[in-house]
C-alpha positions, 0 to 999 in steps of 0.5 A: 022462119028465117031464124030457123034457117039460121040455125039450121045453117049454123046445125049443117056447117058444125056437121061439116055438111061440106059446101061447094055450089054451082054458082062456085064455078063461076068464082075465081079457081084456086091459084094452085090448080090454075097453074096446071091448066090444059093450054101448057104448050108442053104435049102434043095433045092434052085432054081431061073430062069432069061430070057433074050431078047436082040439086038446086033449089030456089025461092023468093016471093016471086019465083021458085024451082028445083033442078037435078042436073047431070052435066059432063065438060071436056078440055081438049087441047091440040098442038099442031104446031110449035106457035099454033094450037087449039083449045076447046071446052065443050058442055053438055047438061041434062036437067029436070024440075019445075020452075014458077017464074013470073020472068023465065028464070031458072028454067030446068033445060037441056043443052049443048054449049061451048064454054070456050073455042080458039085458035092460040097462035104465038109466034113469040115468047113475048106475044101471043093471039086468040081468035074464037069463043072467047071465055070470061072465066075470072081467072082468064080475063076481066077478073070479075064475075060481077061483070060477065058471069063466064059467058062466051062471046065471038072475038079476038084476043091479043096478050102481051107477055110484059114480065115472064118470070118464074114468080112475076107475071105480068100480061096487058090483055086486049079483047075485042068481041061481040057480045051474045048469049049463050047460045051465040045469038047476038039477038040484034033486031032488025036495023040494029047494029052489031054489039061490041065489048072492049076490055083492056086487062093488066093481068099480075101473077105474083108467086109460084105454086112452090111459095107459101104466099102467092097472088093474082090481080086484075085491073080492067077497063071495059065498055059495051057498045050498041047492046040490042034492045032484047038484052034492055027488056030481059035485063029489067027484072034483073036490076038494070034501070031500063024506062022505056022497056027497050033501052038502058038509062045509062052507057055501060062503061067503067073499071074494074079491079080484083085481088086474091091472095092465098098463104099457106100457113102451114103445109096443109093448112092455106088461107085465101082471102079475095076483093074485086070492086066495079064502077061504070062511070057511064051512071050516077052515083048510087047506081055505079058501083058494086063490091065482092069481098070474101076469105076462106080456107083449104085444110088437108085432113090426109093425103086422100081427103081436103075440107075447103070453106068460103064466105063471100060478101056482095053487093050490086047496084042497078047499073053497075054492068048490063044484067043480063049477061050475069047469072041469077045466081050471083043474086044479079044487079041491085042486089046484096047479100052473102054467099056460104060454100064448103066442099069435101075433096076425096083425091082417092076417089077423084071426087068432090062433094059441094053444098052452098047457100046463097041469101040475097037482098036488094040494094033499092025495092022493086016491084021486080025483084024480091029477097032472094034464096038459093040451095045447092048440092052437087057431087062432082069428079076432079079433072080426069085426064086422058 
């Protein structure tokens, strides 16, 4: 069977069955776009809104589903003054399927969520301050997704600007938060204490969007504090090491460095290529540490149509980060494995059509966990501005 699904994805990739996946939009963005994001203090108000219609199927040996999904996201920005303004990123999503899950993973659900709110106050050129929901999109702060999958948390930010030129950006990034879940419940018992999450970010951005070789890096120190005993119990079936069922084996707290660089070989032609490495110093050796490492390419095929490609390679052991603020996705903690996406970008219809294939193993058998699959296809807009 497996050497049959093989070829089946070797069959797909030579057809240019062109992939992208929903577990993607939690991989870092391409440096180009991000260099045109909503938060540009240069309008009075910018806004810009995406959908979403997508397919995905999961299956190992102890649960499986299928989802269809239509989700549709804003970005909404509004300067009311020269040194305050707010940002939004709101999210609604409409899903159905069916779910056979021992543990309560991937559960088609409809839901209205904020991926990010804050308040951006700047009042010099050198120093700026977010206070809000506070989102971990790789290329906004840790730099790892192995970390925090994008989730959202309440907290305090402060960024100081150590280097602003045009092709050398250097910010110290300084997060204090209360770590939750997605819905913003800090699921804190009773007589428990409030968690907390710290994280201290040297951010580096090398290379305008005019030069063929740019780059951005992050190195982070982070910790978690007093995370409640919900987040131990629903982080067992994802890998951490949790004995008693209510509280973890080890501390979270350790580092984290990520690398992404991108060439442009020729005009239409980039090539891209990412690491990102992770170790709590809080647990032994063969638990700690956990890798990703990729390369991929973007081709301009005409002026209307770009075919993109990447391949990444992961792995994760038990305790490297609290699993339960991951996504299962990314295959999760004590897992191993490769992640395949192409996409097929339409600018004249301001569409994009994604496909992925996830195959994840574990690092350490489990009575818990098993060989993991996942299929995605999805058919998204491009920022629509308005």
């Amino acid at each position: 069977m497996k050497g049959w699904i093989n070829r089946a994805l070797l069959s797909m990739m030579a057809l240019q069955v062109f992939v992208g996946t929903s577990y993607g939009d939690v991989q870092v963005k391409s440096i180009k776009k991000n260099a045109n994001n909503l938060t540009a203090k240069d309008a009075k108000f910018t806004g810009s809104w995406r959908m979403r219609l997508g397919a995905e199927k999961l299956d190992d040996e102890i649960s499986q589903g299928t989802a269809t999904t239509l989700s549709a996201s804003m970005k909404l920005g509004y300067q009311l003054i020269d040194t305050l303004r707010f940002y939004g990123e709101p999210k609604i999503s409409v899903s159905q399927g069916q779910a056979q899950s021992l543990y309560g993973e991937f559960e088609p659900n409809n839901s209205f969520s904020v991926d990010e709110a804050l308040v951006n106050f700047a009042p010099h050129e050198f120093f700026d301050f977010n206070a809000g929901i506070l989102s971990h999109q790789p290329e906004k702060r840790i730099g790892n997704v192995y970390l925090m999958a994008n989730a959202p948390f309440p907290g305090v930010e402060a960024s100081i600007h150590v280097l602003n030129f045009e092709k050398v950006k250097m910010n110290l990034l300084l997060e204090e938060s209360i770590p939750t879940s997605y819905s913003l419940d800090s699921q804190v018992e009773e007589r428990e204490e409030s968690p907390r999450f710290h994280a201290q970010s040297i951010k580096l951005n090398l290379g305008s969007t005019k030069d063929y070789l740019k780059s951005i890096m992050f190195i982070t120190k982070y910790q978690f504090d007093n995370l409640p005993s919900i987040v131990a119990q629903k982080s067992i079936t994802r890998g951490n090491t949790v004995t008693d069922g209510y509280h973890f084996d080890y501390e979270f707290s350790g580092y984290s460095a990520f690398a992404q660089i991108e060439y442009d070989v020729i005009s239409n032609f980039t090539v891209m290529a990412s690491g990102n490495y992770l170790i709590n110093d809080q647990a032994p050796d063969g638990l700690n540490k956990g890798y990703a490492t990729g390369g991929g390419f973007e081709l301009v095929l005409s002026k209307d149509m770009t075919l993109s490609t990447k391949v990444d390679k992961f792995y994760n052991e038990p305790d490297v980060a609290p699993a339960y603020y991951s996504s299962y996705n990314l295959g999760l903690n004590n897992r191993q494995g490769y992640i395949y996406e192409m996409g097929l970008e339409f600018t004249n219809l301001n569409l994009k059509l994604k496909a992925g294939y996830l195959d994840s193993d574990l690092v350490y058998k489990s009575g818990l966990m098993s060989k993991r699959t996942s299929y995605s296809i999805k058919l998204e807009t491009l920022d629509v501005k308005f």
